[in-house]
TORMI-238238 format. One record per residue (C-alpha): residue number from 1; residue in three letters; y, z, x. Coordinates in steps of 0.05 Angstrom, whole numbers, plus 5000, padded with zeros to 4 digits. Layout:
! residues N
(NUM,ALA,(Y,Z,X))
...
***
This chain:
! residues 402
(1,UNK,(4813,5228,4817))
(2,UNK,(4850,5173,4806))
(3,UNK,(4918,5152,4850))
(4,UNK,(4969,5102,4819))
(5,UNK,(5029,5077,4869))
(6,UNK,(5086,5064,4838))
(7,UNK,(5128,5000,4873))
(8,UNK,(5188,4941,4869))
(9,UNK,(5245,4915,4894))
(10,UNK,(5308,4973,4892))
(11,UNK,(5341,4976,4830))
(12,UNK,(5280,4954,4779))
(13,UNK,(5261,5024,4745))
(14,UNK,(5201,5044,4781))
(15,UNK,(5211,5119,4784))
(16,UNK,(5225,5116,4714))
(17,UNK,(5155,5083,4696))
(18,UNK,(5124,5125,4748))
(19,UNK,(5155,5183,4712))
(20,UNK,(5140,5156,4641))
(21,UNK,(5063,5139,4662))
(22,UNK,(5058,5217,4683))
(23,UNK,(5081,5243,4626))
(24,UNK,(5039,5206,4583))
(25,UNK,(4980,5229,4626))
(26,UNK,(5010,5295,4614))
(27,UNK,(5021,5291,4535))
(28,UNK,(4947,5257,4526))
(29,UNK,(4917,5332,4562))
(30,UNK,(4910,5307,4635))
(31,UNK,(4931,5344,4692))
(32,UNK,(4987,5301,4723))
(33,UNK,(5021,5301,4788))
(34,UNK,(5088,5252,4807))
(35,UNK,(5106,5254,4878))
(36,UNK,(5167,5212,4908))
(37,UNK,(5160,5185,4978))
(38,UNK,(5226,5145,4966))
(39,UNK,(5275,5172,5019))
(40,UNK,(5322,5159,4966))
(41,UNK,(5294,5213,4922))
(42,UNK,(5314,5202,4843))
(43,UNK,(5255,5233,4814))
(44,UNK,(5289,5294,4790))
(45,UNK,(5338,5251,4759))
(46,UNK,(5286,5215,4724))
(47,UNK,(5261,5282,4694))
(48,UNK,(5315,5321,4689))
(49,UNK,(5292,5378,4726))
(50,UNK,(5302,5410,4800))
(51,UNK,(5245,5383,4843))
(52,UNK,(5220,5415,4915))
(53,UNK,(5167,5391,4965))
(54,UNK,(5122,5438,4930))
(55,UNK,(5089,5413,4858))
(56,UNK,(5115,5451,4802))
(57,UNK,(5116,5443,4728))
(58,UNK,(5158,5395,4697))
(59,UNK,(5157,5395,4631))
(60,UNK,(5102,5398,4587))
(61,UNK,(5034,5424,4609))
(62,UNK,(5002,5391,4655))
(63,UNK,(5053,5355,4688))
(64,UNK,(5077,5358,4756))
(65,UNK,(5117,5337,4800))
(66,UNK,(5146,5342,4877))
(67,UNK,(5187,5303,4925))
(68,UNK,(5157,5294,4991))
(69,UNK,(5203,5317,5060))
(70,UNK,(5193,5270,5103))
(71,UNK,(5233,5298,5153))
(72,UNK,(5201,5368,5153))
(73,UNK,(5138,5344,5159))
(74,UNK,(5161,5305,5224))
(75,UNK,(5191,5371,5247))
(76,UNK,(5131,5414,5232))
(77,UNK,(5064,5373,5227))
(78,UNK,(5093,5317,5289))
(79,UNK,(5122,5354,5341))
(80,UNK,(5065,5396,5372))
(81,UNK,(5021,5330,5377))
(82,UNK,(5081,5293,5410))
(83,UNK,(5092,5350,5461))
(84,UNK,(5020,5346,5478))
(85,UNK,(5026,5268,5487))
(86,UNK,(5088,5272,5532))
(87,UNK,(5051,5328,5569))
(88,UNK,(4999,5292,5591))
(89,UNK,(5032,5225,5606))
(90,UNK,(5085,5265,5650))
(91,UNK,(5023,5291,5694))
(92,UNK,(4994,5229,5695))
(93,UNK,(5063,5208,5730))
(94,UNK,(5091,5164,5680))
(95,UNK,(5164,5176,5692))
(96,UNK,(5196,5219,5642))
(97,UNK,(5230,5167,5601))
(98,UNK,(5173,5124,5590))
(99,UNK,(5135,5175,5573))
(100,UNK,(5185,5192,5516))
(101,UNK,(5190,5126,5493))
(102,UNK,(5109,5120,5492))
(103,UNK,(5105,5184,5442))
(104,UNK,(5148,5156,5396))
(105,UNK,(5102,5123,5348))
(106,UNK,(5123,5076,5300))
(107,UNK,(5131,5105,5233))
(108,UNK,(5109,5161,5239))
(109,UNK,(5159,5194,5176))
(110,UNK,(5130,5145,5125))
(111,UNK,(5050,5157,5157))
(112,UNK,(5067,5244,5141))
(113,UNK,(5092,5220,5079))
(114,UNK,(5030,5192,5053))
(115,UNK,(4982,5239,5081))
(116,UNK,(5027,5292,5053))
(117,UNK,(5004,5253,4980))
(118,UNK,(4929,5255,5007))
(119,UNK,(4930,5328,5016))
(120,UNK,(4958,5342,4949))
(121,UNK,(4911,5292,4913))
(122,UNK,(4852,5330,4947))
(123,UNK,(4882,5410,4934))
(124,UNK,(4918,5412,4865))
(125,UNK,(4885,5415,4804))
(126,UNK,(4911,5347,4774))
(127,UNK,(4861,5283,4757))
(128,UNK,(4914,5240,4769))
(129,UNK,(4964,5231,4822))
(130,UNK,(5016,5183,4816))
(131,UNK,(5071,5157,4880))
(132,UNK,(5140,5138,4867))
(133,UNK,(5144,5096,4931))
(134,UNK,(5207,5059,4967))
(135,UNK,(5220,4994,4947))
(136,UNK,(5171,4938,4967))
(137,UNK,(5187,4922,5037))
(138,UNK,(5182,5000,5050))
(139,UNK,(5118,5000,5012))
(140,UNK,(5088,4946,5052))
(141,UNK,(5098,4976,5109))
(142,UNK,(5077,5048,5084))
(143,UNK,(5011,5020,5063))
(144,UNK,(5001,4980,5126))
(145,UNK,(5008,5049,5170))
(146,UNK,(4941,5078,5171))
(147,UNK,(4916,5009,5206))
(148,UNK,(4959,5001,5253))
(149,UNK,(4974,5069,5274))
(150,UNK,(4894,5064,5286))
(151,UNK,(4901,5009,5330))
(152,UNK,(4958,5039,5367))
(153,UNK,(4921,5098,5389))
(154,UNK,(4863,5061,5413))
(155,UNK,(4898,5019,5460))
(156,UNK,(4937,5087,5486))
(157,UNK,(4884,5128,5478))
(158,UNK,(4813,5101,5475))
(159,UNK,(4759,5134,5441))
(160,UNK,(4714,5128,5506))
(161,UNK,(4756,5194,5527))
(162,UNK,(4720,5214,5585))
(163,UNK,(4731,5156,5613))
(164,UNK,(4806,5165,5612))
(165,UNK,(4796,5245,5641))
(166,UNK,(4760,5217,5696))
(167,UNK,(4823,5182,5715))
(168,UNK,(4866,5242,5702))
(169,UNK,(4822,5287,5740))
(170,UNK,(4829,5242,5800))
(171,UNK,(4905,5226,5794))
(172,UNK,(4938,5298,5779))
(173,UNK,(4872,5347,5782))
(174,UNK,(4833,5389,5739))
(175,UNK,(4893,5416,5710))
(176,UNK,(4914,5355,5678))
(177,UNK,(4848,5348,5648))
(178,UNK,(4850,5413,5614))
(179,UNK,(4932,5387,5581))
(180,UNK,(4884,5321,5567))
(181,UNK,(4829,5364,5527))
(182,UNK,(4885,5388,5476))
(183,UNK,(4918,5323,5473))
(184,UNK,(4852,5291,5456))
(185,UNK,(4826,5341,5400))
(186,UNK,(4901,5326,5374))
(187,UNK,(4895,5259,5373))
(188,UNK,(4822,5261,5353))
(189,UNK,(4850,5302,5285))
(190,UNK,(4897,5246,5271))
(191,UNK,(4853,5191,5279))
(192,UNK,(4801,5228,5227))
(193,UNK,(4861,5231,5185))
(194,UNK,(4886,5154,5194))
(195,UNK,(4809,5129,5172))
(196,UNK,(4811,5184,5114))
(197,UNK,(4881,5156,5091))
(198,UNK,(4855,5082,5103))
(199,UNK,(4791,5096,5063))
(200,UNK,(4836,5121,5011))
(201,UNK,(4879,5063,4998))
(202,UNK,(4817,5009,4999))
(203,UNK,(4776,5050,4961))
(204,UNK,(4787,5010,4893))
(205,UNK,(4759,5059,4850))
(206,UNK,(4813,5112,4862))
(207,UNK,(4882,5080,4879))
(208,UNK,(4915,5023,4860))
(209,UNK,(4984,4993,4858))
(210,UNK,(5025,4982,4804))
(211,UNK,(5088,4928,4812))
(212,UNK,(5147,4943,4777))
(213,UNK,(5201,4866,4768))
(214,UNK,(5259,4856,4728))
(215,UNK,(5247,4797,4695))
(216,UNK,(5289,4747,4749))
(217,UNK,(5261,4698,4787))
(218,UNK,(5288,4732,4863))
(219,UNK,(5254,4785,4842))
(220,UNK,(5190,4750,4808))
(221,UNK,(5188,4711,4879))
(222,UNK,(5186,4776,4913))
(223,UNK,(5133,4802,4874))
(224,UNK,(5085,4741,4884))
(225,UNK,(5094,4759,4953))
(226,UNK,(5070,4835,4953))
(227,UNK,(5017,4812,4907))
(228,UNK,(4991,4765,4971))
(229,UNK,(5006,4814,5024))
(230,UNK,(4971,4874,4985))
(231,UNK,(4910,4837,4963))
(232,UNK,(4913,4819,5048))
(233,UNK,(4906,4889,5060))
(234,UNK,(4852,4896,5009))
(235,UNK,(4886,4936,4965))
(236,UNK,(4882,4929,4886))
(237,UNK,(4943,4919,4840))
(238,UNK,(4922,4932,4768))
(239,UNK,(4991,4911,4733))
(240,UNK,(5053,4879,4735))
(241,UNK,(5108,4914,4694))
(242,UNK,(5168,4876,4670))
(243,UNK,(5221,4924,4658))
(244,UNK,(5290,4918,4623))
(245,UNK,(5262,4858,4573))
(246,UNK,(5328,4843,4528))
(247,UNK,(5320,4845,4453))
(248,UNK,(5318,4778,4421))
(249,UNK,(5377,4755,4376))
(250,UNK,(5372,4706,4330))
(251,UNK,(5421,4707,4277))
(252,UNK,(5483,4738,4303))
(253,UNK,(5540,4695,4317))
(254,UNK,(5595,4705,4372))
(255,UNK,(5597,4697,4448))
(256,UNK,(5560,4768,4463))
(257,UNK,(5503,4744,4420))
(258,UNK,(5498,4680,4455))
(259,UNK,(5500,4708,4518))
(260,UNK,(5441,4753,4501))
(261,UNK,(5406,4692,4478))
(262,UNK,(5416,4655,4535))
(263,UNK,(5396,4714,4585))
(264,UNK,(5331,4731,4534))
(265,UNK,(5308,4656,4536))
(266,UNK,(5319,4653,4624))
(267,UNK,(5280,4722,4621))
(268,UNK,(5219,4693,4577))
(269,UNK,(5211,4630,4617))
(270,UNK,(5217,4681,4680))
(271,UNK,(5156,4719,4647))
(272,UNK,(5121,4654,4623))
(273,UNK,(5120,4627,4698))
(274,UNK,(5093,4689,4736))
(275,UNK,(5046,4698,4684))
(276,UNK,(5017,4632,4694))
(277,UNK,(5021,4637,4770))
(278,UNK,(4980,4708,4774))
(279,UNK,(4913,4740,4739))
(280,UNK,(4938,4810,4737))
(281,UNK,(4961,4835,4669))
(282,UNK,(5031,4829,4659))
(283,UNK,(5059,4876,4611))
(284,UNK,(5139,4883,4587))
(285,UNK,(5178,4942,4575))
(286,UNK,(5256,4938,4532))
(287,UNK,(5324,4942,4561))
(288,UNK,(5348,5009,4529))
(289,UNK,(5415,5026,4513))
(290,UNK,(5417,5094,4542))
(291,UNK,(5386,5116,4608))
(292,UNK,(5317,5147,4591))
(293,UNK,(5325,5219,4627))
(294,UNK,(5280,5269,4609))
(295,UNK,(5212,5277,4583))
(296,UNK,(5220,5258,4514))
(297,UNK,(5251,5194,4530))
(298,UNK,(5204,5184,4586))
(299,UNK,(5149,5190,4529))
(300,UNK,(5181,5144,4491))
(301,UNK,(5182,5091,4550))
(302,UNK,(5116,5107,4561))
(303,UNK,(5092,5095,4480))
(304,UNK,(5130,5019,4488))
(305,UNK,(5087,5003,4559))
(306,UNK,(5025,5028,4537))
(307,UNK,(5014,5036,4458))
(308,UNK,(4946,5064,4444))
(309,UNK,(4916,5033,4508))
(310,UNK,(4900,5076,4562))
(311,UNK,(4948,5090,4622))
(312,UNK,(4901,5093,4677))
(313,UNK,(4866,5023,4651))
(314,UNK,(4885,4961,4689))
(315,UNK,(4860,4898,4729))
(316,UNK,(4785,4905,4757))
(317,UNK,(4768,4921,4825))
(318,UNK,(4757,4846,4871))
(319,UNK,(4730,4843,4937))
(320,UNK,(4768,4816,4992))
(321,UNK,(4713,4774,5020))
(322,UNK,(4654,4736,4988))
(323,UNK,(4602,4706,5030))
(324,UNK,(4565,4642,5001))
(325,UNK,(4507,4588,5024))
(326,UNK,(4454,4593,5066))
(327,UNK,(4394,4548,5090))
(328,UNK,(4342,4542,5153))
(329,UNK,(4364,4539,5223))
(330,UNK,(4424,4492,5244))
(331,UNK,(4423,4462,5174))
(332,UNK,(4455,4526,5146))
(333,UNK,(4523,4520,5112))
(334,UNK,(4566,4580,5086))
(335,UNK,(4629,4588,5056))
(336,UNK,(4672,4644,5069))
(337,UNK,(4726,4661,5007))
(338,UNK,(4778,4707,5017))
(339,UNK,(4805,4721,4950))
(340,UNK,(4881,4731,4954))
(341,UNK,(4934,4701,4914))
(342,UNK,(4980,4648,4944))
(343,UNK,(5054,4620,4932))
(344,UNK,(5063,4549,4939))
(345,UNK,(5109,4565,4993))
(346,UNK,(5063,4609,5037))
(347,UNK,(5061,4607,5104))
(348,UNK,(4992,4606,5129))
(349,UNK,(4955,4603,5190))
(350,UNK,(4880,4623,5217))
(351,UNK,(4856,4632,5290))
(352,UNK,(4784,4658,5305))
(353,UNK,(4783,4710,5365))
(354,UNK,(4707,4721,5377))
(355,UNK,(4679,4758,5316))
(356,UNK,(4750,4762,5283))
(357,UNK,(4782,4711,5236))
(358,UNK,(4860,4729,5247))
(359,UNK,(4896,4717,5188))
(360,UNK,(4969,4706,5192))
(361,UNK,(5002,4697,5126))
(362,UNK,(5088,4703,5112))
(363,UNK,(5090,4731,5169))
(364,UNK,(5040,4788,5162))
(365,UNK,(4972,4792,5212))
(366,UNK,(4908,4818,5188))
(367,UNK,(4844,4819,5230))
(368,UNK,(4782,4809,5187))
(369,UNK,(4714,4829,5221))
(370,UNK,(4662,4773,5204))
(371,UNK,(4606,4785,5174))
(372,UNK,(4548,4786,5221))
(373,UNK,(4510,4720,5195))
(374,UNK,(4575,4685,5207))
(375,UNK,(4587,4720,5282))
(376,UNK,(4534,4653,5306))
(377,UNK,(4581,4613,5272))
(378,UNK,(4631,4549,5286))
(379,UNK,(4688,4544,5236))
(380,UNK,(4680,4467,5208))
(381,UNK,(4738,4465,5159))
(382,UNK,(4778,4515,5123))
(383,UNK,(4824,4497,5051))
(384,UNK,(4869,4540,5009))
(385,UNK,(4888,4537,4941))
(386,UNK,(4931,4586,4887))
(387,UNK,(4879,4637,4884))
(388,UNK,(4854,4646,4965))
(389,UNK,(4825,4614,5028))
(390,UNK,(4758,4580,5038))
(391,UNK,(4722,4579,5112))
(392,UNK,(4669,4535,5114))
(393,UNK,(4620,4555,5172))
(394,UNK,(4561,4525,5197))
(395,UNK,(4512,4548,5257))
(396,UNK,(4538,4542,5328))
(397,UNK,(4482,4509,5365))
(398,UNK,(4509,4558,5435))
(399,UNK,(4490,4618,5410))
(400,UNK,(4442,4610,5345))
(401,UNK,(4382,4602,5376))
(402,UNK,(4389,4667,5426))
***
């Protein structure tokens, strides 16, 4: 099984690709499933054909497709969990409106959403599933979920449960307990199913992103960006797509010819720049004159991106983390690299908080366990360059020698 997720800024053609790359899958005898979690659904558009919540055939055999309802699944899947939660806290005596507020959790559409893809990766009888997301900032997010919907629920809710019924028991009685018990399995379901999703996404083997850019350097800036905060969540992008390349004109005369010449030259050096900034394989698909709806078009699109290669062949698998060094006692020196790719205008900043190195980067936090060799650890120095971060550690004299 292989999952491909489909992202961009709005506007750049990434349902289209997404689209295009399934049908391929499709035409090449692989079983192929398309799925939008864009709230702005345009899938159908993209293939011409009505699409439900439910997969159906779209097209030639072995191609799928579905649009995911976000909202139903919030109405259906959400709302027995939540009633449990405000249940629970009301008997507790948290006053009513807190206790509304508290089981609203953040996200929660988007988190349905891409278990809703989970659950159809794992039951239909495609190889491949591939996830027209929202644009990037929605994607981020999306991805991000599984996380920090974790962490959420442990600080409401710890795992130590009986710890937390004790309490109950002696605040509102046994029968607040027995509210507590159903609340708890609840929870305990979705907490199976945010590690499940998590594993998912991290799991290098099986899903990876591909970023969809129009060759202009607002959105080429952007995409440096995701390409920083996904590699931050550990999570592989195996191509850049440039779409809507303009043909190159060379002998034509007039002002519409040297407008396209001028354009085609600003994409190019666009192209030439991010390609020199990044590792992952950058590949180009043309501006065409007509909208490509439908599968044969889509085919076609497809045929231009990825010629005789294969579709589902991209950027290796990298590890987030690579520990180096070693040596005897307080002598020892290691290095820490985090492998993630960095704008010259990033905004970085690390903190240690005990066996944690926090990493705050643009804006966006991620807590990375150390390794346990580096837990006895002092951080002695720490540099950064275009391709990650470098922690140097050495032995803290406190604590290495209990």
């Amino acid at each position: 099984m292989r999952v491909l997720l489909f992202t961009g800024k709005g506007g750049v053609g990434k349902t289209t690709l997404a689209a295009a790359t399934a049908a391929r899958l499709a035409a090449d005898g692989h079983k192929a499933l398309v799925v939008s979690t864009d709230p702005a659904h345009s899938l159908a558009d993209a293939l011409g054909v009505p699409l439900t919540a439910e997969p159906a055939e779209a097209g030639p055999s072995g191609l799928f497709a579905a649009q995911v309802d976000a909202r139903s699944l919030v109405d259906g899947a959400w709302r027995e969990l939540r009633e449990h939660l405000h249940t629970v806290l009301s008997g507790a005596g948290v006053d009513e409106v807190q206790a509304e507020e508290l089981t609203v959790l953040p996200g929660v559409e988007e988190l349905l959403a891409l278990s809703e893809v989970q659950r159809l990766a794992a039951t239909g009888p495609w190889e491949t599933v591939i996830v027209d997301c929202g644009p990037t900032a929605e994607t981020l997010r999306l991805l991000a979920l599984p996380e920090a919907l974790a962490g959420y629920l442990e600080r409401l809710f710890p795992t130590h449960r009986r710890v937390v019924r004790g309490l109950l028991a002696g605040l509102a009685g046994s029968s607040t307990v027995e509210r507590w018990d159903s609340a708890a399995d609840a929870l305990g379901r979705l907490a199976e199913r945010l590690e499940s999703l998590r594993a998912m996404l991290v799991d290098q083997e099986v899903t990876s992103v591909r970023l969809v850019l129009t060759p202009e350097r607002v959105v080429a800036a952007e995409t440096r960006r995701t390409l920083t905060a996904l590699a931050l969540q550990g999570i592989r992008v195996d191509r850049l797509i440039a779409n809507r390349l303009l043909p190159e004109v060379e002998r034509e005369e007039g002002v519409a010819a040297a407008w396209l010449r001028t354009r085609r030259a600003e994409q190019a050096a666009v192209l030439g720049e991010l390609g020199g900034d990044v590792r992952t394989p950058l590949e180009t698909v043309g501006h065409r004159a007509e909208e490509p709806i439908g599968v044969p078009a889509l085919l076609e699109v497809a045929a231009e991106l990825y010629g005789e290669g294969d579709p589902l062949g991209g950027a290796g698998s990298a590890e987030l983390i690579e520990v180096t060094g070693g040596g005897k006692g307080l002598d020892a020196e290691y290095a820490m690299r985090l492998h993630l790719p960095l704008a010259a205008d990033a905004q970085l900043d690390l903190a240690r908080v005990d066996d944690e190195l926090v990493i705050t980067l643009d804006g966006r936090r991620r807590l990375v366990a150390l390794p346990a060799v580096l837990c006895r650890c002092e951080i002695v120095g720490a540099s950064a360059d275009d391709e990650g971060i470098t922690v140097r550690f050495r032995p803290d004299p406190r604590v290495w020698m209990r």
